[in-house]
VMD Tcl script that draws the C-alpha trace (Angstrom):
set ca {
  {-32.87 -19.74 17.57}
  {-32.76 -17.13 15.15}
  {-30.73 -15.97 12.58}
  {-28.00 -13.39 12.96}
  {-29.21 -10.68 10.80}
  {-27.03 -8.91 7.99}
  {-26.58 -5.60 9.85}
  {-25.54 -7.68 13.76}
  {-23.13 -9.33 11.09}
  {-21.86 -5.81 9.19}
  {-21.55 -4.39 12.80}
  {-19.22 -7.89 13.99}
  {-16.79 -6.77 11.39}
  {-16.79 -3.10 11.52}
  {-15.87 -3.32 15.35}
  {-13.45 -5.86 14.92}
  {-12.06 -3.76 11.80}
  {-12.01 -0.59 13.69}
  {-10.75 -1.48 16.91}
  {-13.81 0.59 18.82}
  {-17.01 1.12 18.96}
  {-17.12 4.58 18.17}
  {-15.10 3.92 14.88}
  {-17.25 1.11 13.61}
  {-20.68 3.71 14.61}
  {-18.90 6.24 12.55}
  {-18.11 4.14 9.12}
  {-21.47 2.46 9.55}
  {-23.16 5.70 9.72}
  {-25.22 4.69 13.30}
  {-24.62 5.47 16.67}
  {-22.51 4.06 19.03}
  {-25.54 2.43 20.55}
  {-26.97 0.93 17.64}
  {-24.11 -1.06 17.33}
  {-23.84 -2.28 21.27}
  {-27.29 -3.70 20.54}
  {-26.88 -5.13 17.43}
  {-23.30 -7.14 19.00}
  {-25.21 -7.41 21.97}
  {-28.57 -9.04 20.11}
  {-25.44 -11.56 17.93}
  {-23.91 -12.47 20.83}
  {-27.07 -13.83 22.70}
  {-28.07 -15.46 19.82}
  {-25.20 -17.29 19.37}
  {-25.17 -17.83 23.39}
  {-21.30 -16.82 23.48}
  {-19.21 -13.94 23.61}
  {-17.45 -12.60 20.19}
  {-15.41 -9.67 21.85}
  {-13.38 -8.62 24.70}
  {-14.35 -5.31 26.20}
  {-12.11 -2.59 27.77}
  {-11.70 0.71 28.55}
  {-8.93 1.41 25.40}
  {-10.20 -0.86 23.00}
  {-12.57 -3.61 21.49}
  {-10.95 -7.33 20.46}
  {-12.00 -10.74 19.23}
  {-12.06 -13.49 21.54}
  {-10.93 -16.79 20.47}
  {-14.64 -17.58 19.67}
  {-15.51 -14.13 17.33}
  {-12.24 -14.80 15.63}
  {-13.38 -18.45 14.43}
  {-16.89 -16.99 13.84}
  {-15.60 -13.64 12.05}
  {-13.41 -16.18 10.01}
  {-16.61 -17.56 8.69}
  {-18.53 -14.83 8.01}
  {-16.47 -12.62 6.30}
  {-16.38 -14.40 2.91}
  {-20.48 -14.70 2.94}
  {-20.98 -10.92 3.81}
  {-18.21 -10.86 0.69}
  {-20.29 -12.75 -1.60}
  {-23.48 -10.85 -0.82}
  {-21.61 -7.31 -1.64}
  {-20.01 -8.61 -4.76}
  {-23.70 -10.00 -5.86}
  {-25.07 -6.46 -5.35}
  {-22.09 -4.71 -6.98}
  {-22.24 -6.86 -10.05}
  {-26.19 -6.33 -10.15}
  {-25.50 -2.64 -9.69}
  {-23.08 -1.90 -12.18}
  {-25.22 -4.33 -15.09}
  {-27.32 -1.13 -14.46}
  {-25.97 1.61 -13.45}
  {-22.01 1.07 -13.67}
  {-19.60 0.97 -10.94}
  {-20.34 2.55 -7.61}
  {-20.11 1.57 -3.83}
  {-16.92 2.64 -1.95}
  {-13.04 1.78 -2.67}
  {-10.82 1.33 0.61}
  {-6.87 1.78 -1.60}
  {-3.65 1.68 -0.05}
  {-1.44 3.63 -1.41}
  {2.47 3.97 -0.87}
  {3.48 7.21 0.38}
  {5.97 9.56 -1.96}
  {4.74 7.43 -5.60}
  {1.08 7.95 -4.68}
  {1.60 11.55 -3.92}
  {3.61 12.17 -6.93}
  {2.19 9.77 -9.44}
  {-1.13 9.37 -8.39}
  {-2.78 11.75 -5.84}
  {-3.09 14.55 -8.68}
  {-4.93 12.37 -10.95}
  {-7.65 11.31 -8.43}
  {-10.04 13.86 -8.66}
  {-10.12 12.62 -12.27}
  {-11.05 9.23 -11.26}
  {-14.06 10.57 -9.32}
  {-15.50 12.15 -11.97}
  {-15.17 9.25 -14.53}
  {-17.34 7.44 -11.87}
  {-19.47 9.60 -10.09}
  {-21.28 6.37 -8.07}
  {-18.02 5.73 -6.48}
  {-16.71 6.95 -3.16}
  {-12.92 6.64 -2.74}
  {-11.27 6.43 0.79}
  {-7.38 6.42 -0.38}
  {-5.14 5.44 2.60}
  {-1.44 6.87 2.06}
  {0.97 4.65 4.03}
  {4.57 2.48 3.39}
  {3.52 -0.04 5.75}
  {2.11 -3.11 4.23}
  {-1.66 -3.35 5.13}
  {-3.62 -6.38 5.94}
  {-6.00 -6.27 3.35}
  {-8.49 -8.81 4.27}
  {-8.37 -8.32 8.18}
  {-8.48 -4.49 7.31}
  {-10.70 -3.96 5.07}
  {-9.23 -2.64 2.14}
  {-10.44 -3.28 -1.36}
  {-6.99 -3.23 -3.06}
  {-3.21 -1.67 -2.38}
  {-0.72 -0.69 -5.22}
  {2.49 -2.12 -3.67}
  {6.19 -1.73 -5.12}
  {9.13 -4.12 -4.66}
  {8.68 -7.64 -3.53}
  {5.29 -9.20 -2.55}
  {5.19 -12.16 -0.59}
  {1.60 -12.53 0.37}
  {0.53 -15.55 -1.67}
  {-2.99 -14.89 -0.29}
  {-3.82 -12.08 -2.46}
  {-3.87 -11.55 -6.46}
  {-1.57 -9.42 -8.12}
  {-1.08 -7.40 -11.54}
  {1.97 -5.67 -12.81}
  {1.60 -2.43 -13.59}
  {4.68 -1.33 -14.46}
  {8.64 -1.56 -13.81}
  {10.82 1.56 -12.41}
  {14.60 1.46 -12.15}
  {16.24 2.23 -9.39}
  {19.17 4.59 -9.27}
  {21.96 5.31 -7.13}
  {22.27 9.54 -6.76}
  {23.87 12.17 -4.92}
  {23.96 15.92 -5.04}
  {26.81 17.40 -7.28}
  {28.32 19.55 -4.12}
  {28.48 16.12 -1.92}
  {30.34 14.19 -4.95}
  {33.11 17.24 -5.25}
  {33.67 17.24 -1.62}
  {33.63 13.64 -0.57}
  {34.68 11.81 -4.48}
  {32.67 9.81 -7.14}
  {32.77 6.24 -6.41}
  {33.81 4.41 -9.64}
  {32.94 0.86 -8.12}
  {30.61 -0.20 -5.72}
  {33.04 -1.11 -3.01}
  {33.90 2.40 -3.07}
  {30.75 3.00 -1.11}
  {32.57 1.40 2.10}
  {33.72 4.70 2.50}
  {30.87 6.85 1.29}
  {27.51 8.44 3.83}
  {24.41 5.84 2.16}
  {21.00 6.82 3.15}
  {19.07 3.94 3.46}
  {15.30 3.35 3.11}
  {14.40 0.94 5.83}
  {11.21 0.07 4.35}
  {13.67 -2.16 2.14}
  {12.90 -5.75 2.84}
  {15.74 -7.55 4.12}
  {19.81 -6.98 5.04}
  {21.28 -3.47 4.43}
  {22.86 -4.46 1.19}
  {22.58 -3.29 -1.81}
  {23.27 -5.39 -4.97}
  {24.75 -4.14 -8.63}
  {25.08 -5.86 -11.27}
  {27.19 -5.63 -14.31}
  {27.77 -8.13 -16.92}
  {26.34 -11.07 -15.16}
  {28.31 -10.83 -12.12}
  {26.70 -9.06 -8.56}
  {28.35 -7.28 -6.20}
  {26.41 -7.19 -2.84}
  {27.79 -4.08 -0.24}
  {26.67 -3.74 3.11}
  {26.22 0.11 3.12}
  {26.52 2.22 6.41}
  {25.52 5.78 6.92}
  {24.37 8.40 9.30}
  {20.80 8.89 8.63}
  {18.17 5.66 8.22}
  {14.17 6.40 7.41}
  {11.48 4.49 6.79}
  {10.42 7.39 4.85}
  {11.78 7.83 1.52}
  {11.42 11.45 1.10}
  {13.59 12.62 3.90}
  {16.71 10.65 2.48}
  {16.41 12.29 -0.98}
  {16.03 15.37 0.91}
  {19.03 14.80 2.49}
  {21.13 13.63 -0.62}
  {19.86 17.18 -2.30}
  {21.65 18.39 0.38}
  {24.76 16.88 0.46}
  {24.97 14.32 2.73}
  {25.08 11.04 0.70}
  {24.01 9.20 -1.66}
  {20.18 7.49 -1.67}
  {19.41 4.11 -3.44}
  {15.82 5.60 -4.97}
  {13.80 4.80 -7.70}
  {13.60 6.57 -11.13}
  {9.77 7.72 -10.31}
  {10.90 9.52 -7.06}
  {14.15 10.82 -8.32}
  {13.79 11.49 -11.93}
  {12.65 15.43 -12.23}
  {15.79 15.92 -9.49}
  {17.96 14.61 -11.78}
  {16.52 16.50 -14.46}
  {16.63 19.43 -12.72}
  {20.29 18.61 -11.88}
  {19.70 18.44 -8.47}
  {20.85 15.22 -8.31}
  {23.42 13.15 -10.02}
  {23.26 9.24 -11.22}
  {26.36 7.32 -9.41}
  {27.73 4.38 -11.03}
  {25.42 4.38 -14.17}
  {27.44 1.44 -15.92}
  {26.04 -0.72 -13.14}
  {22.76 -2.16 -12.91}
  {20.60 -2.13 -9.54}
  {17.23 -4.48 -9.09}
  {14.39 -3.38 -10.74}
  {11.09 -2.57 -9.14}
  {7.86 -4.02 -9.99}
  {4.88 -1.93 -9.47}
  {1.56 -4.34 -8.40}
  {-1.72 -3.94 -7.73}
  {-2.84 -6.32 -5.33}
  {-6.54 -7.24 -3.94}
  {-7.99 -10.40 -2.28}
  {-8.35 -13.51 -4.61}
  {-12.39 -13.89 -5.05}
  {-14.44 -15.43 -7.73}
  {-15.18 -12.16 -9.28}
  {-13.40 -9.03 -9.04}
  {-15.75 -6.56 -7.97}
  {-16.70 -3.50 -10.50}
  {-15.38 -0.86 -8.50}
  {-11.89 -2.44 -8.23}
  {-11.37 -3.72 -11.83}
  {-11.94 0.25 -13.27}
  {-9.30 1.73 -10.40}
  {-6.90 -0.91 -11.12}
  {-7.46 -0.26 -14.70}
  {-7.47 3.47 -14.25}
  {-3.86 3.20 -12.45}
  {-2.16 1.28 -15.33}
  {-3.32 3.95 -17.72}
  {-1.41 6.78 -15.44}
  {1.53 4.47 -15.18}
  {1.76 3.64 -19.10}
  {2.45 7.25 -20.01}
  {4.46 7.76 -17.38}
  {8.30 8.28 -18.14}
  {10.04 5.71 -15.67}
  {7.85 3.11 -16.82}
  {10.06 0.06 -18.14}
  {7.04 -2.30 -18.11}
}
mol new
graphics top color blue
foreach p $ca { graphics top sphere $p radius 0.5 }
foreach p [lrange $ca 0 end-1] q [lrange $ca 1 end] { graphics top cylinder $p $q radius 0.2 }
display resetview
């Protein structure tokens, strides 16, 4: 028997990646039938089938997912041995697959990235904007810059930086419905909550070592953040944000810190990629590019 080559292999994880054969064609850069023969050629090599066929969509069967499983981290190993060759030579180049969290990246990030593509003209950047936390390895993304708590011990992280959250609200909402002076004074108070927030609908304070936990309630919930300071600008309660999100509205006035003698969790800011023996070129100078935005940048506690 034969080998499986290197591009039946790169087309096995594309489709299984990309859910369809038409999306794997297109970020291979072949058509749709190159890629039926090339699974097609695998799959009688190996004398078994790798994927379940439909009309809507292309999956794994039990077999491609225990082969995939394997050949992922040697089709790894052979890109990271031409990356590092590469950029000895020529510097870093290849494409970047980032996730990036919605409202920061737009605001922190997004206007700087045309700045990272000319540093390093060899690199092409597909940035994916999204809250939801990715599946790096089973996705295919390079890295993700993640805030708040991580809990996938699979992947490496680096702290960026730290951001404080704040509690706000709009001055015309805290005339006509009170300032709280304590947190249980919230009981009675419209909280916008970010349901991206992992775990209970509390939120904690803290003041000289003690915590106070309150299990806010409100009228409007989003997994979206910028809706709910939208809404607080408006008057119709207060938002549990972040410093980066919320600073330039308080600034501005728009907004109003509640409760400032009290303390809420801090966020860390991470960038996060899959562990491997050597970082790959491309990643190291985005992750490195990232921390220098975030040092100069004013919510930065780090």
């Amino acid at each position: 028997m034969k080998d499986a080559t290197l591009s039946e292999l790169t087309a096995l994880v594309a489709v299984a990646r990309k859910g369809s054969l038409t999306a794997a064609a297109e970020h291979l850069g072949i058509s749709v039938g190159a890629v039926s023969r090339r699974l097609a050629g695998l799959e009688a090599r190996l004398g078994v089938r790798l994927l379940n066929r439909s009309t809507r969509a292309v999956r794994l069967s039990a077999a491609g997912e225990t082969y995939l499983s394997r050949v992922v981290p040697a089709l790894e190993a052979i890109t990271e041995a031409g990356e590092l060759v590469r950029a000895q030579t020529l510097g870093p180049s290849g494409e970047i697959r980032v996730s990036l969290p919605v409202n920061f990246g737009r605001a922190h990030l997004a206007p700087r990235l045309p700045e990272f593509l000319m540093r390093y003209p060899e690199v092409h950047l597909d940035a994916q904007f999204e809250d939801r936390f990715v599946d790096l390895v089973a996705e295919g993304f390079d890295l993700a810059i993640r805030i708040g708590r991580l809990d996938d011990s699979r992947l490496v992280a680096r702290r960026l930086a730290s951001d404080r959250r704040v509690l706000v609200a709009s001055p015309a909402y805290l005339e006509s419905a009170g300032r709280p002076r304590h947190p249980r004074d919230l009981l009675a108070h419209q909280c916008l909550h970010y349901t991206n927030f992992r775990g209970p609908v509390v939120w904690s304070f803290h003041k000289a070592g003690k915590q106070v936990d309150i299990p806010v309630r409100g009228r409007f919930t989003s997994n979206y953040g910028l809706p709910l300071t939208m809404a607080a600008e408006q008057g119709q309660g207060l938002v549990h944000s972040a410093m980066s999100l919320v600073g330039e509205a308080i600034r501005d006035g728009r907004l109003v810190e509640v409760l400032p003698g009290w303390r809420l969790p801090e966020i860390g800011i991470h960038a996060v990629y899959p562990g491997r023996k050597h970082v790959p070129e491309k990643v190291r100078v985005f992750i490195d590019f990232v921390a220098e935005i975030l040092n100069g940048a004013a919510f930065n506690r780090a």
